[in-house]
C-alpha positions, 0 to 999 in steps of 0.5 A: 510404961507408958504405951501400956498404959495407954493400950489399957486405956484404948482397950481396942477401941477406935480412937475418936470412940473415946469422948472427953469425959472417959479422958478427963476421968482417967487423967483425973484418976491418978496425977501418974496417968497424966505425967506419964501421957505427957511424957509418951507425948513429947518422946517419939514412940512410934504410933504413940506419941502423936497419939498420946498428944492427941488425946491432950488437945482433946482435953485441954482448957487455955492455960491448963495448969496440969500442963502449963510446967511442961510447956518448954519440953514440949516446944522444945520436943518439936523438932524431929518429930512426924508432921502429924504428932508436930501438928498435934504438939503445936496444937496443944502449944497454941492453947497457952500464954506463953513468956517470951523465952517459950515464943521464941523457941517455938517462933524458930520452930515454926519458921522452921516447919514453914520454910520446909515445903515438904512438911504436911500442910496441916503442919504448916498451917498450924505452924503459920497460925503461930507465927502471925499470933507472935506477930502481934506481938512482936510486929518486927516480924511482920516485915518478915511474913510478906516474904514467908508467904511468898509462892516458893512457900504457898505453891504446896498447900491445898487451896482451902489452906493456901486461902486461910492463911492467906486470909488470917495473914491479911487480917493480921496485918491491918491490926 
């Protein structure tokens, strides 16, 4: 139900053609549309899914109420995914205040996607940025991000990304 939703919705159009309005207004229309997107989002749908997670952070406001209840499934869909629909969940993750339970689901996830340096680095970077935010508030974890930034970690990361999260870490750090 779902992907045929979201073909209808696409109508053989680029993607990046449709603008935030056109998505808000097709959410809006009918509380079914948004559920189910989300529901495509966090399956594995080949070609859709990450598709479907992308449309969301097009459109997502910090702490989006409609999505603030499947918060957990998504942390917790994560794992298995492609590098670019994880990317596309992270994203989307990192838009919300989350409890405590929630950051330390996904804390174990982004370590996780960090430590494998075969991940896309897009993913990884995401997956870093989310962990120096937990790390402000939970500074045990810093000891533990000198070593998560060591070369084994950062030889595989384009320049531009090696050096931002460099950057973002060393900023972290002195707060």
């Amino acid at each position: 139900m779902s992907i045929q939703l979201l073909k209808n919705f696409k109508n053989n159009r680029c993607w990046s053609s449709i603008n935030i309005e056109e998505v808000n207004f097709f959410f809006d229309s009918d509380q079914s549309n948004f559920k189910n997107i989300v529901a495509l989002a966090v399956n594995n749908e080949k070609d859709y899914s990450w598709r479907a997670a992308w449309l969301l952070t097009r459109i997502l406001i910090k702490d989006d109420k409609r999505l603030s209840p499947f918060i957990l499934k998504i942390i917790k869909s994560i794992s298995g995914k492609e590098s670019g629909h994880q990317r596309e969940l992270l994203k989307i993750v990192s838009k919300f205040k989350l409890s405590k339970k929630q950051e330390g689901y996904l804390l174990d996830i982004c370590i996780n996607l960090w430590e494998d340096i075969n991940i896309k680095s897009g993913t990884r970077y995401y997956a870093m940025l989310l962990i120096l935010n937990t790390s402000q508030r939970y500074t045990d974890i810093r000891n533990e991000i000198d070593y998560l930034l060591g070369d084994y970690y950062t030889k595989t990361l384009s320049t531009g990304i090696k050096c931002n999260i460099l950057k973002k870490a060393n900023k972290n750090l002195l707060n």
